[in-house]
C-alpha positions in Angstrom: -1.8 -3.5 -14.0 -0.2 -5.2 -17.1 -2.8 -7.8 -17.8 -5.2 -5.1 -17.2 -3.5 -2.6 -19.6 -3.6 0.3 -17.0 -0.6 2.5 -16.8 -1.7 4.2 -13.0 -3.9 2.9 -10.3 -5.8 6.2 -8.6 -6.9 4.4 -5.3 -5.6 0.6 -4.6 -7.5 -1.2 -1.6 -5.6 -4.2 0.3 -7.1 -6.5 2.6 -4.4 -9.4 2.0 -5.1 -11.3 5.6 -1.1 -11.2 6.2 0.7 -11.0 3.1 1.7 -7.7 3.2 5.1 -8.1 3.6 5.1 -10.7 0.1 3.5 -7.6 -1.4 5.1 -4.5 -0.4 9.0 -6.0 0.2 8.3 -6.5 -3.9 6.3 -3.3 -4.6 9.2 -1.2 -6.3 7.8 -2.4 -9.5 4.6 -1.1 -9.2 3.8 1.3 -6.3 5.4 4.6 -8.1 2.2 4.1 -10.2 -0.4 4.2 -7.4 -1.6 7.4 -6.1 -3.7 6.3 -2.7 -3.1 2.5 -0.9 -5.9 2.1 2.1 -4.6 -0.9 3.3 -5.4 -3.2 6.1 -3.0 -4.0 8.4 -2.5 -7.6 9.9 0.4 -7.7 11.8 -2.0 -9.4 14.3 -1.9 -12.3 12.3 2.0 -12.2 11.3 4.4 -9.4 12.6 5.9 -7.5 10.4 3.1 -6.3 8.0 2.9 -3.1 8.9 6.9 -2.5 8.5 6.6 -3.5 5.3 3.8 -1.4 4.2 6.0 1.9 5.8 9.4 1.0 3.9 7.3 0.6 0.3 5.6 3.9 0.7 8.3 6.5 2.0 7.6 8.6 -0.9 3.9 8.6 0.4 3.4 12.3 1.6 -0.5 11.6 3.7 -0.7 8.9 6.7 -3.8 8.1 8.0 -4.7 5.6 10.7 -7.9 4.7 11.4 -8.0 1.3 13.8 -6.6 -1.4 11.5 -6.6 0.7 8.1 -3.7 2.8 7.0 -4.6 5.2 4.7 -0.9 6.9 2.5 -1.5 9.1 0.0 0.7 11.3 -3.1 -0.2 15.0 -2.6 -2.1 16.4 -5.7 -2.0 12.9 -7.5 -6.1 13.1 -7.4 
């Protein structure tokens, strides 16, 4: 978001084949500025993806599952 000079992101996609937990156990410096993540999950791959994904985004008010993709949203950020 800093190289990119953007100060909010309205919808983030993440298909990261696994790396979730890199990304969300180190999201507290970005994810307050991100109004809708539709990730997909991989704990298939490596355990523990989807645990990260839920501790990042407690303040996430909509959850949405739909097969592999999680869907969280910010009521009335859009």
């Amino acid at each position: 978001m800093e190289m990119a000079g953007v100060e909010r992101v309205d919808i983030l996609k993440v298909d990261i084949e696994g790396a979730e937990i890199e990304v969300f156990e180190t999201a507290a410096s970005w994810i307050q500025h991100v109004g809708v993540i539709i990730v997909e999950l991989h704990d298939r791959l490596r355990d523990g993806c989807e645990a990260a994904v839920m501790r990042a985004t407690t303040d996430f008010q909509i959850r949405r599952r739909q097969g592999e993709y999680m869907v969280l949203g910010r009521k009335g950020w859009l």
